[in-house]
N, C-alpha and C positions, 0 to 999 in steps of 0.2 A: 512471372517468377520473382522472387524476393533471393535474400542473398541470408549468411547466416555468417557472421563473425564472432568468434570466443578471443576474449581477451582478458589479462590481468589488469585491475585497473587500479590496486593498491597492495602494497605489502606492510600491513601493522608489524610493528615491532614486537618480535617472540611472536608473531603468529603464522601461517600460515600464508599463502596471497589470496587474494579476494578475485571472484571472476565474474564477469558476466558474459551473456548472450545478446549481440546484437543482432535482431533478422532487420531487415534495411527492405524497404516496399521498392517498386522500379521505378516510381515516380521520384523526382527531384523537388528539395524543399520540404522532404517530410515532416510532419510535426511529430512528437517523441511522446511516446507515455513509456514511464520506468516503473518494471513491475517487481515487487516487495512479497515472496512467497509467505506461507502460511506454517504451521508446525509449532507452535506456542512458545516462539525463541528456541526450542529444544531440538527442532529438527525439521526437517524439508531439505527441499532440490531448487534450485532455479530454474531448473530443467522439468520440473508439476507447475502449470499452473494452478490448478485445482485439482486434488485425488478423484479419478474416476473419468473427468475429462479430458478430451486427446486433444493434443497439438491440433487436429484442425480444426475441431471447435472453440479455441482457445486463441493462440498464439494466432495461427496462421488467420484467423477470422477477421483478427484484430489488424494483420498485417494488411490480408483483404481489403479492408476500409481505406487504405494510403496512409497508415500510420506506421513509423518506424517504434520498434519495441526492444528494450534493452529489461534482457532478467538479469537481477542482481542478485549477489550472493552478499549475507551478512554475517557476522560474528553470530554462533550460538551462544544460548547462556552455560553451556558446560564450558565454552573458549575464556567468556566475559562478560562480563555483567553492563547494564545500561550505565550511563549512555554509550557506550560502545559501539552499538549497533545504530545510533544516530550519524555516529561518527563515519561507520562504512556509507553509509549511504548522501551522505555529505561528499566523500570520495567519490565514488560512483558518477555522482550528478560533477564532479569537477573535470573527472573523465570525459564525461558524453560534451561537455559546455567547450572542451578543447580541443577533442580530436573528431569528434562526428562531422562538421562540415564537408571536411573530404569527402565523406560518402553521400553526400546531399539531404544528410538530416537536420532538421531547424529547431538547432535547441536552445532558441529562446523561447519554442511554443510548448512546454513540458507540461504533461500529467502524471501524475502520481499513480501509480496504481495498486492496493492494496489485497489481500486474501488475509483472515484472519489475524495472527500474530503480527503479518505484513500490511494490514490494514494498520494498526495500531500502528507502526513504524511511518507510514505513508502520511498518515494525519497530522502526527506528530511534526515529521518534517515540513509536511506543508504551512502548517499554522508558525513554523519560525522563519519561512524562507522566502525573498519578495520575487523569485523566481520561479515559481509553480503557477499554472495558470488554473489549474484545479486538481482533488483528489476523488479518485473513486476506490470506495472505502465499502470493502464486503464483510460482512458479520466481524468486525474486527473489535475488540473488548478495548472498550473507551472510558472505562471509573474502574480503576482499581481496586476502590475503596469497597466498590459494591460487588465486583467481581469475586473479593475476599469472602461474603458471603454464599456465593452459589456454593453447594458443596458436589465436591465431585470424589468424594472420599477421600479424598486427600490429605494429611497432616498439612497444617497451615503453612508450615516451612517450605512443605515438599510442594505447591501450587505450580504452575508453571509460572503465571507471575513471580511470586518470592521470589523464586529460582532464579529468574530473572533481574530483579531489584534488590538484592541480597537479602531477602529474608518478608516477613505478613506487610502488607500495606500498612498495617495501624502503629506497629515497630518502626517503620520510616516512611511517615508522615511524607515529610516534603521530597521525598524521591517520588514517592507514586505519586506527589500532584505531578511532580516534570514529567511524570510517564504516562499520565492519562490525559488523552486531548479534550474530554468537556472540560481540565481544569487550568486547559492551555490558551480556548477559543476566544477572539478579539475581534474589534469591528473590522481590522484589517482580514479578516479568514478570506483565503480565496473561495471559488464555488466550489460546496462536494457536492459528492453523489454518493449517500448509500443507500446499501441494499441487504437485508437480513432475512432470514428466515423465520416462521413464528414459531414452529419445533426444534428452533435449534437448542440442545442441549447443551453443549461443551461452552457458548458463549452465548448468554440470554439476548433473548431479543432487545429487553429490554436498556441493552447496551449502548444499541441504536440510537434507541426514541431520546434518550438522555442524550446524546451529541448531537441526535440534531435539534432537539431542543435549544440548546445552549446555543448553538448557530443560528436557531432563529429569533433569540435571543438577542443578537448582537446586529442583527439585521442581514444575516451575510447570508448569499446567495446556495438554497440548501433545495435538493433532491430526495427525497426519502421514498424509498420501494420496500414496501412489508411484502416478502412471498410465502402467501399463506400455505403451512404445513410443511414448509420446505425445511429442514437438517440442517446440518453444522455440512463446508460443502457441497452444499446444494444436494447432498445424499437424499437419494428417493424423487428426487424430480427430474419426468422424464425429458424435460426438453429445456437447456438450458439458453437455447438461441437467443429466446426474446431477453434473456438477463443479459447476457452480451451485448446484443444490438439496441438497450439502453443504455447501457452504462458507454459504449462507442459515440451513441451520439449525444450522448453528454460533453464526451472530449472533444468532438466535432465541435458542439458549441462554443466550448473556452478555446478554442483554438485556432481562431479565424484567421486567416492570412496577413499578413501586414500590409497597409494601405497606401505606406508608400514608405521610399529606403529612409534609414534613420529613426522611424518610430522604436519603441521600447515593446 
């Protein structure tokens, strides 16, 4: 049995309080992966992993493996615009790094964990922070620049990005490089893991291949899983188990025990 605690773990000024979900495994010493929902800044639950996937495929599968799992809520872009949403999740992680030992969770052994819009934010954060041990990064939109180009009928203003970054990538140049992780990635990158679909519509595959390019790029320790025919979502594929029980033992790997008291 695991446990489940809701907590506030920041209150932005003129906003609202920020929450998340902590489910905590019954093992002591958990390692932590913090997960970053999906909804293109515009909208999601901390409480979806992924639309269409239940809690026990998801959340509880993960808890399953002895990982404690904290969902975090962030600012949308109708609240505020980037970095904002850096900023919550900068809170979030200052949260878990101070209060979680009580509950036997070990967060100096953090993973990132992202879904789309929250993949972008997971990356993001990972490639600025020397406290992340890895990020696993699902179909999340990583070039802005080129993102500007899919068209999804959208007026260019109206994109979830813009919306996002206040207005077209090519309008404000150097916001969307701060907001796209190929244009963030450095020899320091901890290991990711992603995993895209090849029919994904709403964020091309090709969003992928371009960050982990750049990762391998730089040398830094990179996982890349094409799931051929698979959706925005994982929408249409029937069994998402084997996607979970990679991307878990990815965080498995970066998350090895500490070898003796005092290591980093």
């Amino acid at each position: 049995m695991s446990s489940l605690l809701e907590v506030d773990f920041a209150q932005p000024d003129g906003f609202r309080p920020l929450s998340l979900d902590l489910r905590i495994p019954d093992s002591a010493g958990a390692p932590l992966i913090v997960f970053l929902h999906g909804g293109g800044w515009l909208r999601g639950s901390r409480k979806v992993f992924t639309p269409g996937i239940s809690d026990s495929r998801s959340f509880d599968r993960i808890v399953g493996a002895g990982f404690a799992i904290a969902s975090c809520e962030y600012r949308l872009s109708g609240e505020a615009r980037f970095p904002a949403q850096l900023d919550d999740v900068d809170a979030a992680l200052a949260w878990l790094h101070d209060h979680t030992a009580r509950y036997g969770v070990d967060a100096s052994r953090i993973v990132l964990w992202g879904v789309s819009a929250g993949a972008t934010l997971a990356a993001l954060t990972g490639l600025r922070r020397d406290d992340v041990r890895g990020v696993v990064d699902w179909f999340g939109p990583a070039d802005l620049f080129s993102m500007a180009e899919h068209d999804m009928g959208d007026l260019p203003e109206e994109t979830r990005e813009a919306r996002w970054i206040g207005g077209p990538a090519a309008q404000h140049p150097e916001i969307a490089r701060r907001a796209s992780p190929t244009c963030q990635v450095h020899a320091d990158a901890p290991p990711f893991h992603i995993a895209h679909g090849t029919a994904d519509e709403h964020v091309p595959f090709e969003q992928s291949e371009r960050l982990a390019d750049a990762l391998r790029d730089v040398r830094a320790d990179v996982e890349f899983r094409a799931v051929a025919g698979a959706k925005h979502f994982w929408q249409d594929l029937e069994d998402t188990d084997p996607l979970f029980d990679s991307a878990i033992a990815f965080a498995t790997r970066v998350t090895p025990p500490h070898s003796h008291h005092g290591e980093p």
